[in-house]
gemmi code that builds the backbone of each chain (N, CA, C; Angstrom):
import gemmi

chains = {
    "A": [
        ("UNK", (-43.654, 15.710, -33.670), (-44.986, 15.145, -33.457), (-46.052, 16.078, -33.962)),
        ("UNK", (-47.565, 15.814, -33.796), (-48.338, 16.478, -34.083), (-48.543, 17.767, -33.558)),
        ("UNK", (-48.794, 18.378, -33.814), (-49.157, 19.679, -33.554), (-50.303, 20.661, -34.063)),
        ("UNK", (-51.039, 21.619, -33.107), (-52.396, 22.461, -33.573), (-52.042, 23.295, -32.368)),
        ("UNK", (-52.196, 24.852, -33.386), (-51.975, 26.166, -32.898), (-53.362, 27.151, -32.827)),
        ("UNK", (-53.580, 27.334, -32.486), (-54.626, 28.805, -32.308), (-54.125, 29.471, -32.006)),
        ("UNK", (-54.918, 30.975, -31.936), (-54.639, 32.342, -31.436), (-54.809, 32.214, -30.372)),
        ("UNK", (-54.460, 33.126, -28.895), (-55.336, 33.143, -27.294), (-56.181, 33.685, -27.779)),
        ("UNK", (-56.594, 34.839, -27.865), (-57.156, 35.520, -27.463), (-58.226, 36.444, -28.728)),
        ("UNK", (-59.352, 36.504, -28.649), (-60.650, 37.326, -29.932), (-61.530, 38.181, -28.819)),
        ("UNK", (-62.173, 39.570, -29.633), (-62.936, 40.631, -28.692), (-63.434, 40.936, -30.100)),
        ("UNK", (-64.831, 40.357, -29.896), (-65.610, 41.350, -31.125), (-67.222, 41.469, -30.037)),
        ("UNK", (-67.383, 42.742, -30.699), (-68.452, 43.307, -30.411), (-69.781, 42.289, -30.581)),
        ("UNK", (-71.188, 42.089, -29.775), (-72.564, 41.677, -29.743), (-72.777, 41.987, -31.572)),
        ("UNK", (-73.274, 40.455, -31.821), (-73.779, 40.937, -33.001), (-72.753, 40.750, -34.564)),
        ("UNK", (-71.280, 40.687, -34.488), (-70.360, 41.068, -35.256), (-70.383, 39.412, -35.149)),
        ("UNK", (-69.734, 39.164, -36.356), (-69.172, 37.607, -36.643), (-67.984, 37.807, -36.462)),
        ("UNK", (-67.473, 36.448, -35.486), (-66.360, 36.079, -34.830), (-66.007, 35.049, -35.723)),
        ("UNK", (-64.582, 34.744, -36.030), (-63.733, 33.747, -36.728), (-62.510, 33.831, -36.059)),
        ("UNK", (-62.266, 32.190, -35.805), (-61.452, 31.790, -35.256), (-60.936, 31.051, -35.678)),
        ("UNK", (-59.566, 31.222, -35.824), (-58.451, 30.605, -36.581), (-57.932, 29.031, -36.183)),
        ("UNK", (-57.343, 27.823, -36.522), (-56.311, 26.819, -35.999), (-55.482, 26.093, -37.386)),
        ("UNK", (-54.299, 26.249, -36.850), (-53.355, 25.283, -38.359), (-52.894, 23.990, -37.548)),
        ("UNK", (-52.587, 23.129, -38.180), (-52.276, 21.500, -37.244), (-51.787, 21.446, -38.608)),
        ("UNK", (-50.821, 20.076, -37.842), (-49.566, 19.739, -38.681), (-49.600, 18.252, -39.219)),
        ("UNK", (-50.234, 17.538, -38.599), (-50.606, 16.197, -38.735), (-51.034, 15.811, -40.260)),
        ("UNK", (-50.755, 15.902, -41.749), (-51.657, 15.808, -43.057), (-52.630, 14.492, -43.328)),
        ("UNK", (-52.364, 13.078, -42.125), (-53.119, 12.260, -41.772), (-54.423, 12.320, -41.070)),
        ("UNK", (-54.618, 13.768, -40.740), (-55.874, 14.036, -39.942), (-56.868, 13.587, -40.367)),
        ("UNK", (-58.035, 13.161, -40.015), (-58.844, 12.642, -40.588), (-60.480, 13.384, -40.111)),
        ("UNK", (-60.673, 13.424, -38.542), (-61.362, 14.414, -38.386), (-61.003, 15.730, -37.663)),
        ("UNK", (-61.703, 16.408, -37.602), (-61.288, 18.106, -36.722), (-62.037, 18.677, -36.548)),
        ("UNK", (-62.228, 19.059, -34.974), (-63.332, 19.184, -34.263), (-63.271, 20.706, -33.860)),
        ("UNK", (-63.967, 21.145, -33.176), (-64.051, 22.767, -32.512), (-65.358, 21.791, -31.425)),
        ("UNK", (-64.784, 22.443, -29.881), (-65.182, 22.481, -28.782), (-65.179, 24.028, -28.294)),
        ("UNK", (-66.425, 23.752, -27.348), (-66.256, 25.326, -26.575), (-66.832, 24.719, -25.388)),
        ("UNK", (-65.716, 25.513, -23.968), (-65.603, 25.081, -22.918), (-66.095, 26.895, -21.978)),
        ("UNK", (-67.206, 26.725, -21.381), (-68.034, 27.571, -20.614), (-67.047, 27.495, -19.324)),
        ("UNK", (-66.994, 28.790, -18.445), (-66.532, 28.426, -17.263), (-66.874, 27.682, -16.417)),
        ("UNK", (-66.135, 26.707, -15.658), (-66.801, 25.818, -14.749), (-67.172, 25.041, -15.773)),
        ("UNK", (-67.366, 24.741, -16.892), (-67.845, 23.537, -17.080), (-66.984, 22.096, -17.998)),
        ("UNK", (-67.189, 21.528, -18.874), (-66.430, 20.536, -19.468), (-66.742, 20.916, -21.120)),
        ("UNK", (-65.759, 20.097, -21.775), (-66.313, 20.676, -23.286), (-67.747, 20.127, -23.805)),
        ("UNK", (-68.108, 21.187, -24.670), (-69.230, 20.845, -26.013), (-68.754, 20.407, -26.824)),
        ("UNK", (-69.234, 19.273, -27.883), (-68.701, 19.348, -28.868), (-69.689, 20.249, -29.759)),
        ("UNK", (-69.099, 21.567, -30.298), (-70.184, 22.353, -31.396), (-69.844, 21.811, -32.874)),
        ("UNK", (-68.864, 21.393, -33.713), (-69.338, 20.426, -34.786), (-67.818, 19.971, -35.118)),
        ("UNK", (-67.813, 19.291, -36.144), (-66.703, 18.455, -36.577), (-66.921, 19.001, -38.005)),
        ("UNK", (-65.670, 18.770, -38.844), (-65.587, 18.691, -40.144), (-64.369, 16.881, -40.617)),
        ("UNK", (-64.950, 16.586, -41.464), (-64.570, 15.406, -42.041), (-63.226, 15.788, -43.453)),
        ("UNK", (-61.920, 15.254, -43.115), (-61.324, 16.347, -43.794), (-61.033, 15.602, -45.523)),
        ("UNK", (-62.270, 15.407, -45.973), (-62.514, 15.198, -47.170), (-63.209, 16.158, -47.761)),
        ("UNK", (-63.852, 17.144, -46.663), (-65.100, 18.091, -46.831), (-64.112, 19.316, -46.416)),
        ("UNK", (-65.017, 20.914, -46.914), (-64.221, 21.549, -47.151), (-64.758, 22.857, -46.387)),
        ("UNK", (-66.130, 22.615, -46.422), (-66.825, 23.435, -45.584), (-68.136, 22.979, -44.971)),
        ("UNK", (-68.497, 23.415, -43.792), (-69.954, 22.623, -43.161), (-70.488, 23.300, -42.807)),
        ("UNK", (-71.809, 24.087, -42.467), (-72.407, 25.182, -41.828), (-73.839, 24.173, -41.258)),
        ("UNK", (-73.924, 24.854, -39.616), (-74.846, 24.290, -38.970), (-75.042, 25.506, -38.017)),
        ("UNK", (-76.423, 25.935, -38.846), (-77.173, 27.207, -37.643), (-76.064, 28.360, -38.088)),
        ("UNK", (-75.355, 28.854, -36.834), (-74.614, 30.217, -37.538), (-72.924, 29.550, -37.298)),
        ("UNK", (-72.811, 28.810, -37.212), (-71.480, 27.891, -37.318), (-71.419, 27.616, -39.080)),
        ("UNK", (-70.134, 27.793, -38.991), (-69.312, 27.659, -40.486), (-67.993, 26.957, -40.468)),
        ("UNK", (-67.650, 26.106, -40.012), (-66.254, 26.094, -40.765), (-65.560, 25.344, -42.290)),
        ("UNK", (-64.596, 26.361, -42.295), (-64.003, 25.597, -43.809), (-62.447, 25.333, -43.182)),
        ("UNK", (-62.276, 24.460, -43.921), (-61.321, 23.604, -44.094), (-60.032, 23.818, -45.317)),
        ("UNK", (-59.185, 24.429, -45.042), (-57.984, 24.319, -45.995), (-56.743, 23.146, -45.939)),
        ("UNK", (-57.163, 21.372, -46.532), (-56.704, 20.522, -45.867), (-54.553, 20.888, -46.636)),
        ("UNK", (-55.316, 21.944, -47.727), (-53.776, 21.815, -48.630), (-52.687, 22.910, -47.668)),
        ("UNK", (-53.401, 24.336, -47.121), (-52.488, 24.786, -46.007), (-52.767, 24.297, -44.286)),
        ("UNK", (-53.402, 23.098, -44.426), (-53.561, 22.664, -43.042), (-54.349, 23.534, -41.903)),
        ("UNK", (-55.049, 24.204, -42.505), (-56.156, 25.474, -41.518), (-57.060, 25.325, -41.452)),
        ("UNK", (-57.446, 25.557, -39.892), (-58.876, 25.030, -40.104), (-59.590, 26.312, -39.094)),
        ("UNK", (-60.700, 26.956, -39.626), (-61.171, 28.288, -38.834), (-62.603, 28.033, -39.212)),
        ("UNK", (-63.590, 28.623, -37.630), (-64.306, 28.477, -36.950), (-65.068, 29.992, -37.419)),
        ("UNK", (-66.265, 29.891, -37.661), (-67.339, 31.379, -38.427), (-68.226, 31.216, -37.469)),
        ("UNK", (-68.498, 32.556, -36.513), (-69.955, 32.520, -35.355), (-70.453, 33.385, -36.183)),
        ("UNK", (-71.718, 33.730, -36.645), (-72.405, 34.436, -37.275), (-73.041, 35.133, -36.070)),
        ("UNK", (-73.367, 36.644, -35.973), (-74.370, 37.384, -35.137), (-73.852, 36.727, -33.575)),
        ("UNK", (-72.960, 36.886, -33.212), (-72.225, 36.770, -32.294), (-72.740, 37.036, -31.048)),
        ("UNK", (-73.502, 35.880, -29.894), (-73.772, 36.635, -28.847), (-72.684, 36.569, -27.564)),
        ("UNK", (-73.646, 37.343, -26.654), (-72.820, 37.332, -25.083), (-72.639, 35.921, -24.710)),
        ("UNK", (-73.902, 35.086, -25.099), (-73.500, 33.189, -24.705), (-72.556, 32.881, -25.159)),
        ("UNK", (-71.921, 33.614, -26.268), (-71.147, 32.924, -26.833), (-69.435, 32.866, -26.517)),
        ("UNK", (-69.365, 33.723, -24.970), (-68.461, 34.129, -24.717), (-67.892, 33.005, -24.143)),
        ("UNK", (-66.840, 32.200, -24.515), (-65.783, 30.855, -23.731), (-64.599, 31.027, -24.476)),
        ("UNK", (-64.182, 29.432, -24.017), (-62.782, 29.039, -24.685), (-63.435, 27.700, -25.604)),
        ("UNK", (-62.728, 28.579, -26.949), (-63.054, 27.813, -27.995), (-61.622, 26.302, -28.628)),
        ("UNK", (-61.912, 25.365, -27.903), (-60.677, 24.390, -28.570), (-60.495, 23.559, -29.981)),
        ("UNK", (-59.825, 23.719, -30.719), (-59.379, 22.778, -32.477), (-58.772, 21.635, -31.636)),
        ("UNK", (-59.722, 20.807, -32.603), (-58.668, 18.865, -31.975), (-58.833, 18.329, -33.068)),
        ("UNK", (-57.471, 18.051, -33.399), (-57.563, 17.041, -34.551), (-57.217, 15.150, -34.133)),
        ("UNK", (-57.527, 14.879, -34.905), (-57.572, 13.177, -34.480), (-57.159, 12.222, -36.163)),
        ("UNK", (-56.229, 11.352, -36.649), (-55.839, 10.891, -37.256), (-55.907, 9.215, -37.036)),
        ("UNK", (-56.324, 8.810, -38.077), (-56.274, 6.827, -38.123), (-57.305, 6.376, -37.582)),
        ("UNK", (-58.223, 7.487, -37.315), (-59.606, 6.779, -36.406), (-59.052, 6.203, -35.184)),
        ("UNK", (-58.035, 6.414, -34.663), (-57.623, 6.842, -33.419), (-58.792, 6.950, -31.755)),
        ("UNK", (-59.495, 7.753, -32.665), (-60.080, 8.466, -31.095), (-59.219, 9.553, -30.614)),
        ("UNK", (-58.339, 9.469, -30.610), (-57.256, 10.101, -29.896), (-57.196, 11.756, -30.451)),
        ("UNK", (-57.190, 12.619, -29.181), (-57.249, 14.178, -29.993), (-55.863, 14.810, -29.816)),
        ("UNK", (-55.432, 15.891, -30.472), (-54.478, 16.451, -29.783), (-55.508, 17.977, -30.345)),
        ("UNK", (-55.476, 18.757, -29.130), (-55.778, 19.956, -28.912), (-55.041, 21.100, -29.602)),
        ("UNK", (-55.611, 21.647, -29.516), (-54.993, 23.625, -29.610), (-54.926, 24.004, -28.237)),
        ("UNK", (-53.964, 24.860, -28.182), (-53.864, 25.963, -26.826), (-55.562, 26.424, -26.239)),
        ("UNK", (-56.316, 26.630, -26.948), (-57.769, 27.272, -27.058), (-57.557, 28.810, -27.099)),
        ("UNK", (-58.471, 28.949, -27.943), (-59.053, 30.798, -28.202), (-60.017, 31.194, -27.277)),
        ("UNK", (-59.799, 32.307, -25.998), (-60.816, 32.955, -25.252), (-61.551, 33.756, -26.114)),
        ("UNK", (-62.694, 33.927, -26.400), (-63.754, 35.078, -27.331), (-64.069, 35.619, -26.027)),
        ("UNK", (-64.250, 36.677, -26.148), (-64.681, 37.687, -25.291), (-65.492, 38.882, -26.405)),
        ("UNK", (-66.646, 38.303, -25.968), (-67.965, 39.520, -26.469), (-68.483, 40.662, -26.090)),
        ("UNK", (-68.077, 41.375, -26.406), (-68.788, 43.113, -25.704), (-70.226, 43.396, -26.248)),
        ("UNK", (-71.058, 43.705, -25.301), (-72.002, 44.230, -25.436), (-72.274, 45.445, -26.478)),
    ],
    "B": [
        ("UNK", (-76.345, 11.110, -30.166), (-74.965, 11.434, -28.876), (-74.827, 10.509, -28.217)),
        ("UNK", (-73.937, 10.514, -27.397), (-73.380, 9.596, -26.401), (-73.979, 10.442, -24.893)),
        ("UNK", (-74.409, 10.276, -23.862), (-74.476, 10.894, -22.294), (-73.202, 10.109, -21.679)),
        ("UNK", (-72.453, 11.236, -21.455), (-71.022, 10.515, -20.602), (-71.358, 11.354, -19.061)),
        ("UNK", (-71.407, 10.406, -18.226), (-71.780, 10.511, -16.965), (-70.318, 10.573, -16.099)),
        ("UNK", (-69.965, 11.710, -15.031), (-68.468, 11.605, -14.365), (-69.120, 12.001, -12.717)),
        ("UNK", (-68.542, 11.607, -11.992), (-68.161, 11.224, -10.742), (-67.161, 11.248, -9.888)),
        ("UNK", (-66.733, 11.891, -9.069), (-67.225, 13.549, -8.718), (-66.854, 14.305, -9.632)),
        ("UNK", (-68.110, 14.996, -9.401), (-67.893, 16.270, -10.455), (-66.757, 17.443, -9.881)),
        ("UNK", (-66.740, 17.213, -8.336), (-66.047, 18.214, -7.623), (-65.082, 17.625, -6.606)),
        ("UNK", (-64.006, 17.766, -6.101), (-63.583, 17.486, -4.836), (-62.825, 17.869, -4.745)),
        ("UNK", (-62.013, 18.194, -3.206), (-60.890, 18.934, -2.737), (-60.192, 17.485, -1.454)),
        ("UNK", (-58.896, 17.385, -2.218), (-58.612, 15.984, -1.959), (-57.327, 16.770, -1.146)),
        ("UNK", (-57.032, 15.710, -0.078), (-55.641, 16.039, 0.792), (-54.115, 15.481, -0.058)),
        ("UNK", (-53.662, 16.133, 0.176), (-52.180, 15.256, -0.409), (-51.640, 13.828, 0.238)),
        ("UNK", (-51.461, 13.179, -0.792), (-50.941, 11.815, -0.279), (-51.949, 10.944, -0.702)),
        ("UNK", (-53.108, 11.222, -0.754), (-54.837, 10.680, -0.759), (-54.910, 9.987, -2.278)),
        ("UNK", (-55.249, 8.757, -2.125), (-55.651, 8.894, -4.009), (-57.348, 9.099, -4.340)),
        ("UNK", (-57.795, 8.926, -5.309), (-58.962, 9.279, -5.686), (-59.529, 8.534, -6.753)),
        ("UNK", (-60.732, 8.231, -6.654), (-61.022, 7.091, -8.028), (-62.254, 8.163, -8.459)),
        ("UNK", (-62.049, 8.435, -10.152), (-63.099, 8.736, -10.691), (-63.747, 7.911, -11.399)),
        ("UNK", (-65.139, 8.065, -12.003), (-66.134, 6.982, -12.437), (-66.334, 7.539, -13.635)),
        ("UNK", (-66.773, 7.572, -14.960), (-67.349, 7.258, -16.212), (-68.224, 6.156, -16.482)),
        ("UNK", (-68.940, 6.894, -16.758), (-70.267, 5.909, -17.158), (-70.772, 6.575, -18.654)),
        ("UNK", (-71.237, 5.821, -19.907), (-71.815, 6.108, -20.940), (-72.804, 4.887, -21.064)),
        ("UNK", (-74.270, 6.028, -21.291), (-75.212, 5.684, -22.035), (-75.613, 4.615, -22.836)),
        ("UNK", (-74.402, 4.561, -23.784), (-74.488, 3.108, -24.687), (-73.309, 2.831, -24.954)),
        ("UNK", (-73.225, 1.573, -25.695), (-71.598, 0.814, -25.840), (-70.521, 1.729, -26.758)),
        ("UNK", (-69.651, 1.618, -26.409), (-68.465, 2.208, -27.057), (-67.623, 1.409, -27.296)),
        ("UNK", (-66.751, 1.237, -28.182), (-65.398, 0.631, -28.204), (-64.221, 1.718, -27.596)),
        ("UNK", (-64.078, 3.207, -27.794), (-62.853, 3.472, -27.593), (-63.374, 4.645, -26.410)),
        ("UNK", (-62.654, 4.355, -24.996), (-63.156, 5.566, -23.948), (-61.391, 5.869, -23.907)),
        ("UNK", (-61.121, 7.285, -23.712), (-60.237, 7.761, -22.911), (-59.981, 8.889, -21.917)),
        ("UNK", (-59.101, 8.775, -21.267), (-59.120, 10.078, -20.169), (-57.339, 10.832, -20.296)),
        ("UNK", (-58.327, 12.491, -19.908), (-57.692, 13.258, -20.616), (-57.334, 14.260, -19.092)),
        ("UNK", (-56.613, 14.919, -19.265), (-56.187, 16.150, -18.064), (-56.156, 17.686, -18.635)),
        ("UNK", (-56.799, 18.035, -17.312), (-56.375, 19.665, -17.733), (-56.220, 20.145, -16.740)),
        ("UNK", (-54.787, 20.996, -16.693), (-54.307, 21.452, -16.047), (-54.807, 23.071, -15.443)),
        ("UNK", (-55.009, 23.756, -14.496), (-55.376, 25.145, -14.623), (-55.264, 26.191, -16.024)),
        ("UNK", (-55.873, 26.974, -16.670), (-55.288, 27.813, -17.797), (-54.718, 27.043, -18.642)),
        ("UNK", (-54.778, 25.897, -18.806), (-53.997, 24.883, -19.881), (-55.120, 24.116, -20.785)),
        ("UNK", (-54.957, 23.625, -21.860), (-55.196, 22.752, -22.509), (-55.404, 21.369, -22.310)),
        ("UNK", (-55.971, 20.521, -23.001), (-56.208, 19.316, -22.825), (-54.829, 18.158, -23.095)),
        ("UNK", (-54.742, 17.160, -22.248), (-53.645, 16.727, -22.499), (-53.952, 15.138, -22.464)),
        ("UNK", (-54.008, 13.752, -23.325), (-54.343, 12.609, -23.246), (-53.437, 11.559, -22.325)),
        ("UNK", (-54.457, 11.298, -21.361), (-53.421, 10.645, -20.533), (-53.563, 9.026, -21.156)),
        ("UNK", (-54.529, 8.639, -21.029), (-54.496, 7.008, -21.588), (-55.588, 6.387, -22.441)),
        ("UNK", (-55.910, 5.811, -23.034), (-56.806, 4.465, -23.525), (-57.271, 3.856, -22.315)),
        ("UNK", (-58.389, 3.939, -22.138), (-59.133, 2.762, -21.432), (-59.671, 1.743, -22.186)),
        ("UNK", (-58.872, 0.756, -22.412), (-59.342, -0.981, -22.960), (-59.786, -1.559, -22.578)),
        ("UNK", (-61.028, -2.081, -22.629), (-61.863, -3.089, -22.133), (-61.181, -4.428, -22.324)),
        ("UNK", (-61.099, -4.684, -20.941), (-60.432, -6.190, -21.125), (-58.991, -6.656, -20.835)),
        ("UNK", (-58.379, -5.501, -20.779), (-56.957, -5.654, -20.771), (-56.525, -3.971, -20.397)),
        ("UNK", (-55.467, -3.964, -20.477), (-54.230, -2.960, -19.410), (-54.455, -1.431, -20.226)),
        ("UNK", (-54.744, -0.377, -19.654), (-54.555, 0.585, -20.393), (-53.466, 0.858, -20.823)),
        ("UNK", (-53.610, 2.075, -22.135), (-52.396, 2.355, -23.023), (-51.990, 3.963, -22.512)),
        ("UNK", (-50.968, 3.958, -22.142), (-50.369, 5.521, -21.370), (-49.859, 6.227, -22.559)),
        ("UNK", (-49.967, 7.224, -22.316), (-49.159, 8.022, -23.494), (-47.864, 8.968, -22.891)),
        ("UNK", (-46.663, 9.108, -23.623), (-45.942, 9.765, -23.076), (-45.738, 10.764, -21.694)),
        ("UNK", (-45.252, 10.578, -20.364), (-45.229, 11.309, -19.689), (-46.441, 11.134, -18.193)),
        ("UNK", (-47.086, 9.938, -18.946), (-47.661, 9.083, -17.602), (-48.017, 7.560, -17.384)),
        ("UNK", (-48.115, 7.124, -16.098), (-47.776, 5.524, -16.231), (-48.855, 4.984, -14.708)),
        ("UNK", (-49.097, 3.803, -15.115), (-50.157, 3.051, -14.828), (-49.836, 3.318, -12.938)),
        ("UNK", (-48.725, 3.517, -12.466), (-48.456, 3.873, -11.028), (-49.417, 4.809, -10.553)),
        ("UNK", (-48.921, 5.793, -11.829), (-49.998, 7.102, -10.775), (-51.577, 7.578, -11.193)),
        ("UNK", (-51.525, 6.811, -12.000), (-53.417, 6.719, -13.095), (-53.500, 5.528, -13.587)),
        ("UNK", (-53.706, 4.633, -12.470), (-54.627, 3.349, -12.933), (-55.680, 3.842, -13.381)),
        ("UNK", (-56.138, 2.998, -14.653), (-57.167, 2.879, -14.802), (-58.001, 1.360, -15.234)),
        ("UNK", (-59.165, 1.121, -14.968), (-60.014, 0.055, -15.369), (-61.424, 0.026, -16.068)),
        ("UNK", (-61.287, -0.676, -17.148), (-62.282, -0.543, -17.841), (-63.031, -2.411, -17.862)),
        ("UNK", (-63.783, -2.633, -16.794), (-64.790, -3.567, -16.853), (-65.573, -3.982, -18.289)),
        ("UNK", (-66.087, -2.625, -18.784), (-66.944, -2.990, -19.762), (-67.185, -1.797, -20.684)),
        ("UNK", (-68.010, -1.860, -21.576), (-67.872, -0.946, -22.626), (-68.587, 0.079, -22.613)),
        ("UNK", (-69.293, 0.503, -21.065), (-70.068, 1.729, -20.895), (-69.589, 2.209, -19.556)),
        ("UNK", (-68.360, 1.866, -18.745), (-67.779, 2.284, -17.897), (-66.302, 2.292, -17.831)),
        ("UNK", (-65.753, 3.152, -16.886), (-64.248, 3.201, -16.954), (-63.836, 4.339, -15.382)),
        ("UNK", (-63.015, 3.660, -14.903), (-62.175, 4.625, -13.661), (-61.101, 5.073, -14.274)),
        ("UNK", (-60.715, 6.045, -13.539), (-58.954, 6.574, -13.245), (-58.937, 7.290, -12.031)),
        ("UNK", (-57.949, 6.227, -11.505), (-57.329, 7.144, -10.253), (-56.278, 7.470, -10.282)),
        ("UNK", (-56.382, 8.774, -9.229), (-54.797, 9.797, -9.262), (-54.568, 9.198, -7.879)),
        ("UNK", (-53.178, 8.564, -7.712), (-52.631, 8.029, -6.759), (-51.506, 8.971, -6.200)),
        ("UNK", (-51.466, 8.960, -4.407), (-50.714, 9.966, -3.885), (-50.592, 11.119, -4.815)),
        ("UNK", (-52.022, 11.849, -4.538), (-52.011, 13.089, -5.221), (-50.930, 14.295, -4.404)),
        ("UNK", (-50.442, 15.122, -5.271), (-49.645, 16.518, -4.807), (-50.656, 17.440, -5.079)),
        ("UNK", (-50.358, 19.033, -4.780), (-51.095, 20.355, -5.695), (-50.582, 20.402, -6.954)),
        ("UNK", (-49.968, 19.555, -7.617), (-49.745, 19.710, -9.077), (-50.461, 18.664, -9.876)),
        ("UNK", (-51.480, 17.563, -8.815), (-52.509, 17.187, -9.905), (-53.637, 17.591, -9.619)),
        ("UNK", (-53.608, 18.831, -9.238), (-54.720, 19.773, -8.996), (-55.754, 19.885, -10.640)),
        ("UNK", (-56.496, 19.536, -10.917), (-57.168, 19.739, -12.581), (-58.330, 19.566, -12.383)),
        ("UNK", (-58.598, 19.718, -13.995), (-59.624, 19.118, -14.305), (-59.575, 17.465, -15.252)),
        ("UNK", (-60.044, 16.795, -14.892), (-59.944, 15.050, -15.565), (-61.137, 14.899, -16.248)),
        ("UNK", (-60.894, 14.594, -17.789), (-62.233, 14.500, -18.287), (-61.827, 12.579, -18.920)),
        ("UNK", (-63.343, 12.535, -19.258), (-62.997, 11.094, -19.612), (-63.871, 11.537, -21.439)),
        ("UNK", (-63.514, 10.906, -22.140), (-64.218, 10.735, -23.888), (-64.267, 9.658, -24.565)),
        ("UNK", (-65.200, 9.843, -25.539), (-65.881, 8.620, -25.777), (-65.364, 8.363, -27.364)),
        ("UNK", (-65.275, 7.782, -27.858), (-65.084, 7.732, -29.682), (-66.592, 6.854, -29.792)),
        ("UNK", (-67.352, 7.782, -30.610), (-68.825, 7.257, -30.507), (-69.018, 7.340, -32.139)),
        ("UNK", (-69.376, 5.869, -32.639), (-70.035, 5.650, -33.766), (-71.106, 5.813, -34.215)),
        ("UNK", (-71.843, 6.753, -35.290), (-72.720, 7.733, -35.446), (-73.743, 6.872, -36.171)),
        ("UNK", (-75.119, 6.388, -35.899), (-75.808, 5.973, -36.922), (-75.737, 5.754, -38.706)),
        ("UNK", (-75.571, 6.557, -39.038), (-75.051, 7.009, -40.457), (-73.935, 6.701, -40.902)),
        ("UNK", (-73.074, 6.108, -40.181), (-71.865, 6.184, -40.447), (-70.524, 7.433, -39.640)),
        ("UNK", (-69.363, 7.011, -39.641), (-68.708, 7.993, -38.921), (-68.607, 7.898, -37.799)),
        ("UNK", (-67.741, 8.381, -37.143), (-67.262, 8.648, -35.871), (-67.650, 9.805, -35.510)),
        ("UNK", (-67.744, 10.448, -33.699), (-67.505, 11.627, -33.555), (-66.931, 11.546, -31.720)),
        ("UNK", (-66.239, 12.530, -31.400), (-65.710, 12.061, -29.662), (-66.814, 13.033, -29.037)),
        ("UNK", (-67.082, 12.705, -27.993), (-67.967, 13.215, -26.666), (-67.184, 13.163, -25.687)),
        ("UNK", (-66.987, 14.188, -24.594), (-66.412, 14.398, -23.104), (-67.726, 14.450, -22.572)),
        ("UNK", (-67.232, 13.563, -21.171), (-67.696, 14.097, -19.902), (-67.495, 15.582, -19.231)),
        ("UNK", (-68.636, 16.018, -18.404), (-68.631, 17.258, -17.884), (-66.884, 17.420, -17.002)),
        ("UNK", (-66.236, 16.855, -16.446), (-65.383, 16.661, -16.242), (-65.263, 16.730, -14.903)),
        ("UNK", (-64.339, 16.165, -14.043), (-63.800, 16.038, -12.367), (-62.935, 17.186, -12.239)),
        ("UNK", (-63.656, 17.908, -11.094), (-62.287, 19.298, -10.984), (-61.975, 18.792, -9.264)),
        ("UNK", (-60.437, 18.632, -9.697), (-59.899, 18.038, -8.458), (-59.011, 19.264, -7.977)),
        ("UNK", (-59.227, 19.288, -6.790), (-58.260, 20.421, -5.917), (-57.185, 19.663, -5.167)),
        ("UNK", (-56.367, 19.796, -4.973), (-55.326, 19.361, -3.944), (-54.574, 20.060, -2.997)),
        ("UNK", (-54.783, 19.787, -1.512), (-54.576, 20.498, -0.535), (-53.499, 19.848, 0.430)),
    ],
}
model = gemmi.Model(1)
for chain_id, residues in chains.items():
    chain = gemmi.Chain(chain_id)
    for i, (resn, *xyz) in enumerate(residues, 1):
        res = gemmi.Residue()
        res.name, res.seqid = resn, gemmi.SeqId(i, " ")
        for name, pos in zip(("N", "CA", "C"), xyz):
            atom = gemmi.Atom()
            atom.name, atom.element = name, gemmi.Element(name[0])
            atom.pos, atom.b_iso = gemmi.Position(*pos), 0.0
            res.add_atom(atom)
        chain.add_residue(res)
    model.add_chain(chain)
structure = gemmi.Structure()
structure.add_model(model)
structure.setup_entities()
């Protein structure tokens, strides 16, 4: 079945750009999302990429898209302490609706 | 965007007890579903809420222990029936929301964190 992997776990310093990795297995994907989930709370959606497109940047968000090795990684530019959660990859295929997740990446930001 | 509205946001439920959560969105949708998360875990899709007819379960759960009902196209329940401490989570519900412009994009609710005691 489908499948999407991330790393656990990122520690970069206030300020440093954070990138965060996910590969999914699905080559029907159609969109692929990045969520970030605050403690206590429910997900954001912070942006989608359309996997006809290859890269999207909104504010200090970047991601590109490698649809030929199936990777898809997440660019925080100037990295703050807000920015410290669990970051989740969901891909969704057939216009579905339907997501299947990543494990999620904890970022943990040092001052 | 979509505003996906959930109900309770919080509760600490007894065992045996079932529980009905609420979803509510803003404006019409065609596709709502609800999803689980387990402590330290990931998101996991429990069903399709269909307006009109029977939800669609996905592997590994069944309409016994998460009914759900979808009246109409800006609301939807799921209840956890004779809950244990292993459906202790968080329950989110999402939206497949059609974008002005064209396109799709999904929205979650803040999500139900259910305790079980």
């Amino acid at each position: 079945g489908e499948d999407v992997e991330q790393s656990l776990f990122l520690s970069v310093r206030e300020g440093d750009s954070s990138v965060i990795n996910c590969t999914y297995t699905d080559s029907s994907s159609t969109y692929l999302y990045w969520y970030k989930q605050e403690p206590g709370a429910g997900l954001q959606l912070l942006t989608y990429i359309f996997s006809n497109m290859d890269m999207k940047q909104d504010q200090r968000l970047t991601v590109l898209l490698n649809k030929k090795d199936k990777h898809l990684s997440l660019r925080i530019a100037d990295t703050q302490t807000g920015d410290s959660a669990i970051y989740f990859c969901a891909e969704t295929s057939h216009n579905t609706g339907k997501l299947i997740f990543g494990q999620g990446t904890t970022l943990q930001v040092k001052p | 965007s979509a505003v996906i509205s959930q109900k309770p946001s919080r509760d600490i439920c007894q065992r045996g007890t079932s529980l009905t959560i609420q979803c509510q969105v803003d404006s019409q949708v065609t596709m709502m579903f609800w999803y689980r998360q387990q402590p330290g875990q990931s998101l996991t899709l429990i069903a399709t809420a269909n307006q009109g007819s029977e939800a669609t379960y996905e592997s590994g759960f069944v309409i016994d222990k998460f009914p759900i009902s979808r009246p109409n196209l800006t609301f939807s329940t799921l209840t956890v029936s004779n809950m244990s401490p292993e459906d202790s989570s968080i329950y989110l519900c999402s939206v497949d929301f059609s974008l002005p412009g064209g396109g799709n994009t999904i929205y979650f609710g803040e999500g139900s964190w259910l305790t079980v005691v």
